[in-house]
C-alpha positions as a printed Julia matrix, in Angstrom:
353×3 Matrix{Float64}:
 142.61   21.7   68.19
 143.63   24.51  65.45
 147.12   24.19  64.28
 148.92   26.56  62.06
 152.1    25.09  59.91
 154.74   28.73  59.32
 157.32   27.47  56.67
 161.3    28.75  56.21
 161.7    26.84  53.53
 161.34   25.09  49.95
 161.65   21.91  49.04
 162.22   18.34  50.08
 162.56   19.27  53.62
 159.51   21.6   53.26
 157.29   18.43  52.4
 158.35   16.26  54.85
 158.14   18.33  57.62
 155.15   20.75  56.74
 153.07   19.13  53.82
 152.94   15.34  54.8
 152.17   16.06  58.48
 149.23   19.23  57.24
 147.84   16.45  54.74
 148.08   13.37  57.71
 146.09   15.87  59.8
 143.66   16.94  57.26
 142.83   13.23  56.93
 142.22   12.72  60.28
 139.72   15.58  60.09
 142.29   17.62  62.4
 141.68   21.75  61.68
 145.51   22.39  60.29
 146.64   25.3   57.88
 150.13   26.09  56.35
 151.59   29.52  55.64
 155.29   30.61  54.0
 156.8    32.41  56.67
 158.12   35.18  53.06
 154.52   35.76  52.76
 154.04   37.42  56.43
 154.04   40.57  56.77
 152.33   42.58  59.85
 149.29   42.59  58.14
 148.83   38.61  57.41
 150.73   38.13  61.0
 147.53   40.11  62.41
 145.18   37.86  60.83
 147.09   34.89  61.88
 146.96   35.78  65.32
 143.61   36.6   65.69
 142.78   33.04  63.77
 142.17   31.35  67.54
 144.89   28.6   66.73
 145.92   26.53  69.76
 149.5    25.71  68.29
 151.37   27.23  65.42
 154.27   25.21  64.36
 157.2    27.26  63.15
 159.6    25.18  60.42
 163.34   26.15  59.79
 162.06   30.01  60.71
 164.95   32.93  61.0
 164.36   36.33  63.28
 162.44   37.82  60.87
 159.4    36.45  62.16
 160.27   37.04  65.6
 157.38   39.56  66.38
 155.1    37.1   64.79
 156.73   33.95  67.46
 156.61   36.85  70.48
 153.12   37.84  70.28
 151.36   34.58  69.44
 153.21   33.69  73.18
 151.38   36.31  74.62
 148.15   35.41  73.51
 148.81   31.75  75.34
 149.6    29.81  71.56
 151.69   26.78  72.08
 154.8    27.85  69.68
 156.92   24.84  68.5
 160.17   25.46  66.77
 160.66   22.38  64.05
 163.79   21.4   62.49
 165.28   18.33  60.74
 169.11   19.37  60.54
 171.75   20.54  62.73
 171.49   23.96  61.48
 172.17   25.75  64.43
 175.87   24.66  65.26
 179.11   25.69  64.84
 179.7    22.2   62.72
 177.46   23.68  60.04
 178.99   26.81  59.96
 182.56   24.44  58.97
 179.76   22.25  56.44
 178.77   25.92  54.43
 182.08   26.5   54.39
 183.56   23.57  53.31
 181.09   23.08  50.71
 182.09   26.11  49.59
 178.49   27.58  49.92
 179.33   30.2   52.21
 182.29   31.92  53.54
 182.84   31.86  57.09
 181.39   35.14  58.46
 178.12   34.21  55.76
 177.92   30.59  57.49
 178.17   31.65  61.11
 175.89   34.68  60.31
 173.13   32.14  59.07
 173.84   29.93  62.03
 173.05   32.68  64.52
 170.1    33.42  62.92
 168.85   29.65  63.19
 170.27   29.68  67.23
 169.05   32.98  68.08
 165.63   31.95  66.73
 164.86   28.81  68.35
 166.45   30.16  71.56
 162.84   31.98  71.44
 160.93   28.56  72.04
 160.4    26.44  75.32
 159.38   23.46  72.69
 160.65   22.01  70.02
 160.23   19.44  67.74
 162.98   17.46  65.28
 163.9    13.9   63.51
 167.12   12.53  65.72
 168.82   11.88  68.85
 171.41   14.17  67.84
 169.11   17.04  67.13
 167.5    16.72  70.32
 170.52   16.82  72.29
 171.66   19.86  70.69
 168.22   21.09  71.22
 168.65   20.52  75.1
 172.21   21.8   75.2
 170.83   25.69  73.38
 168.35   25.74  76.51
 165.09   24.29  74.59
 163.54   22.6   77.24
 160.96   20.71  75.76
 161.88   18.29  72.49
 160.18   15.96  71.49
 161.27   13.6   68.43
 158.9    12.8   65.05
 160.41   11.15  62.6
 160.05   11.72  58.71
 157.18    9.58  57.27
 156.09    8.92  53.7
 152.91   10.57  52.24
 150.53    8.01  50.66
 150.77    9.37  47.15
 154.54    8.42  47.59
 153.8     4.95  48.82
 151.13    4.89  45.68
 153.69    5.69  43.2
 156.27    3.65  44.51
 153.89    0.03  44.27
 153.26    0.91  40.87
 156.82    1.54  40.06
 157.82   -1.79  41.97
 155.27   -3.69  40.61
 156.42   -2.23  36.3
 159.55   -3.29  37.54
 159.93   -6.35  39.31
 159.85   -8.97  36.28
 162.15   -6.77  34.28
 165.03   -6.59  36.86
 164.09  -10.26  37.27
 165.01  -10.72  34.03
 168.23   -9.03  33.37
 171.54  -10.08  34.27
 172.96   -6.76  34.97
 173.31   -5.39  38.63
 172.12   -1.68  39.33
 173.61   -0.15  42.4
 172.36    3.67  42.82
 172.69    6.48  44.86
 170.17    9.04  45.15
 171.29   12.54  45.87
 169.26   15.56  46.02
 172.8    17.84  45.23
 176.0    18.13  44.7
 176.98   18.76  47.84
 176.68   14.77  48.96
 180.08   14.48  46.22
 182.4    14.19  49.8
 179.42   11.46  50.64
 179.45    9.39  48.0
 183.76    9.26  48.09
 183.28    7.16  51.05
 182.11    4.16  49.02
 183.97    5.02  46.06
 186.88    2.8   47.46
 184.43   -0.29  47.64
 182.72    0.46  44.17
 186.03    0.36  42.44
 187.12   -2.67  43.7
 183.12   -4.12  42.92
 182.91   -2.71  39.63
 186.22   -4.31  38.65
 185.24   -7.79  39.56
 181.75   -7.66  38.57
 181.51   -6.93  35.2
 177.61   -7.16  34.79
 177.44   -4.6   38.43
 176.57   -0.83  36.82
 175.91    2.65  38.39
 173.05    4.7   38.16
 173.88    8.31  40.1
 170.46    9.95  40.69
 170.41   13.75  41.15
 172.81   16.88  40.81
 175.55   15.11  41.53
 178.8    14.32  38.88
 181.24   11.14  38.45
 183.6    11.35  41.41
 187.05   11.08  39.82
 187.92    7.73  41.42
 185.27    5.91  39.41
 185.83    7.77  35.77
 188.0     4.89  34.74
 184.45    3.51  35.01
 182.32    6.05  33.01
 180.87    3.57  30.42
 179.16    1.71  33.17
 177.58    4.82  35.1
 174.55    6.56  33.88
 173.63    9.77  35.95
 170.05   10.73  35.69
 169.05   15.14  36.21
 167.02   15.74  39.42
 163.52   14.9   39.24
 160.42   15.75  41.31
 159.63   12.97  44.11
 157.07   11.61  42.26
 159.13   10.98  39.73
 161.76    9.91  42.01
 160.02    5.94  42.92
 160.22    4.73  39.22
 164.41    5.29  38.78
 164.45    4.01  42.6
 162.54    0.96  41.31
 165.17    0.51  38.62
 167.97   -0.27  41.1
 168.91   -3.73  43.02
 170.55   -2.07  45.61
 170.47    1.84  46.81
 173.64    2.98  49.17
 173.75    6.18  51.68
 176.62    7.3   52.09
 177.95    9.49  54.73
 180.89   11.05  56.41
 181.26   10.5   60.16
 180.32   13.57  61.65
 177.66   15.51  64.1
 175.64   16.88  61.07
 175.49   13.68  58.92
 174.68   12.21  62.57
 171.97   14.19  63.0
 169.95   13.45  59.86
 166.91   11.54  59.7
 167.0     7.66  57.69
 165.08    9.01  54.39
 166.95    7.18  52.41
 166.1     4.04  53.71
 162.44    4.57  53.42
 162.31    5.88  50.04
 164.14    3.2   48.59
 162.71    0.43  51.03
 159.13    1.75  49.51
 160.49    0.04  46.54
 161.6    -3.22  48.22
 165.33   -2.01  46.75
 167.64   -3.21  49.59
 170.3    -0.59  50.95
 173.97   -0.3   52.34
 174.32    3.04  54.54
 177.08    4.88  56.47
 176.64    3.33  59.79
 175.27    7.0   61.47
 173.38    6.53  64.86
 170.03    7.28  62.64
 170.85    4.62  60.21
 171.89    1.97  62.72
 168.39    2.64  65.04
 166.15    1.72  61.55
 167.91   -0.61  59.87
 168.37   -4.25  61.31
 171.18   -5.8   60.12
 171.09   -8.15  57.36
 167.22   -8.33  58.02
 166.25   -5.21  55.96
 169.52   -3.52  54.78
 173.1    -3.09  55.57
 175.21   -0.45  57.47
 178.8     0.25  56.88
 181.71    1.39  58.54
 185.03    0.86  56.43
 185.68   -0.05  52.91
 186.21   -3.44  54.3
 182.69   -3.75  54.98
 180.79   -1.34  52.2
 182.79   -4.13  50.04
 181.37   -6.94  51.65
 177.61   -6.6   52.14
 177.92   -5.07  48.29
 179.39   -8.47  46.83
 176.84  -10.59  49.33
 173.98   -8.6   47.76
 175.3    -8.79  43.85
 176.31  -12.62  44.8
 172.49  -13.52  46.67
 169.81  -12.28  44.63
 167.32  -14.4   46.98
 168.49  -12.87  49.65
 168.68   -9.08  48.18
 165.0    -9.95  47.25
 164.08  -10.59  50.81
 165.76   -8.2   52.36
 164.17   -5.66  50.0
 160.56   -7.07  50.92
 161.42   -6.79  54.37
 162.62   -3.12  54.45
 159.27   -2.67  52.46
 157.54   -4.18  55.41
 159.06   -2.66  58.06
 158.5     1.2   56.56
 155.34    0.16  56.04
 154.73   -0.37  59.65
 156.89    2.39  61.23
 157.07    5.13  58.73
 153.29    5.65  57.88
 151.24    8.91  58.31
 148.42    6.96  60.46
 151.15    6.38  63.41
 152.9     9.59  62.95
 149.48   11.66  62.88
 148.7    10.24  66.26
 152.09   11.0   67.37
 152.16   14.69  66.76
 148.57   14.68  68.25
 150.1    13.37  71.62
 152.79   15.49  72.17
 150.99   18.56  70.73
 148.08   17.66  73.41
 150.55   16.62  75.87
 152.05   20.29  75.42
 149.14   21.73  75.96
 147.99   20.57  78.62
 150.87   21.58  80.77
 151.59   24.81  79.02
């Protein structure tokens, strides 16, 4: 099988969804490219199509390649439209907006590009429940779900991190509780634990902050700016050694489709760490973590409160629980599994198509 990777986009959710699945092929000695979808233009999409791939895989992709998605149909390539948010909704359209990263008419213009696109595709594939539901309900027929996994250079740097950092934190009687965000645009996260880190912060005088990423004191902690440290954005593999830092990572969320919709990474970047976490309790959170066993989900302030003072209060337990989230990433989130996964439904595809 010959499988072509087209990506729409940069960054984080360019390497989780194109690079670590090319580089879990490659290693399976599976024939896989990868391609920006910028750099296609009619000459390269000629090329491309005369290339004999059996599937190309088309990531976050607007209508400008749209000749390139309606010709490789013609010449009988299995075309799978990948995404890992709920891009294509009016709830994202309200998200732009409210984030104030687009007006309304720029928003609902970008969403239409998104819907209009994958409307082009029988097949799909994506990270959640959520996402394939709204899949289904824009007339994709076929969705099929493969989750984010962890590329083994990650999983490298986070044992060495964990391992430079055990004895320290060990050592120390201060608490670290961290939350990694990519951007500033998780600030309306992070304000639903605010309410519990106030109240944590003011009884536990040896509890600190660390705020990793583009992301500023909310104004409901400032009284508290002595005892957070914010750290710049870093590259992931820089990111496992401030993880490794922390005793305990949160996630927080707000309570909507979108933030419903978005895959657990959280979880398994800090669980590569053995750094136990409380989350947002969002249907993709509650389906990974267990429940005391290997981190924590959250619903009120009543309860972000609570499994925050149980961790700061039980380190034995925060230990274990950390080594078992370790465990169970290990086990669930690795490229082996998901390599054979995509092979299966790719082949499955195929077969019918």
């Amino acid at each position: 099988m010959k499988i072509l990777y087209v990506s729409g986009v940069d960054g984080d959710t360019n390497r989780y969804r194109v690079d670590n699945p090319v580089d879990a092929l490659r290693n399976g000695n599976i024939n896989v490219s990868k391609v920006r979808g910028e750099e296609i233009d009619n000459r390269r999409m000629n090329s491309l199509l005369n290339a004999n791939y059996d599937v190309i895989i088309f990531h976050r992709i607007g209508t400008h390649l749209k000749e390139f998605v309606q010709k490789a149909k013609k010449k009988d390539i299995l075309v799978i439209y990948d995404i890992d948010d709920l891009i294509f909704t009016e709830e994202f359209v309200n998200v732009l907006e409210r984030l104030g990263k687009a007006t309304y008419s720029q928003g609902k213009y970008y969403v239409d590009n998104i819907r209009s696109t994958i409307k082009l595709f029988n097949h799909a594939t994506c990270t959640t429940d959520n996402l394939k539901k709204s899949l289904h309900s824009i007339g994709v027929e076929n969705v099929e779900i493969i989750p984010n996994f962890f590329h083994e250079k990650l999983l490298k740097k986070s044992k060495a991190a964990y391992l430079q950092k055990k004895n320290i934190k060990k050592q120390r009687e201060k608490i670290i509780i961290g939350y990694p965000s990519g951007s500033n645009t998780h600030m309306r996260d992070l304000e639903i634990a605010v309410p519990a880190l106030k109240k944590i912060l003011r009884q536990y005088l040896n509890v600190e902050i660390h705020l990793l990423g583009r992301i500023e004191i909310p104004n409901g902690l400032k009284e508290f700016s002595n005892r957070i440290t914010t750290h710049p954005y870093v590259p992931w593999m820089s990111l496992p050694e401030l993880l490794a830092d922390l005793d305990i990572s949160i996630a927080p969320l707000e309570n909507n489709l979108f933030c419903n919709s978005k895959s657990p990474l959280k979880y398994v970047e800090s669980s590569l760490v053995c750094v136990p976490i409380v989350a947002s309790s969002t249907k993709p959170f509650q389906k990974v973590i267990r429940q005391g066993i290997t981190g924590f989900t959250a619903s009120s302030t009543y309860e972000w409160y609570n499994y925050l003072k149980f961790l700061i209060e039980n380190e034995e337990c925060r230990i274990n629980i950390g080594e078992n989230a370790y465990v169970d990433v290990l086990k669930n989130f690795n490229s082996i599994n998901h390599k054979t996964l995509i092979l299966e439904v790719l082949s499955k595809w195929r077969s019918v198509s």
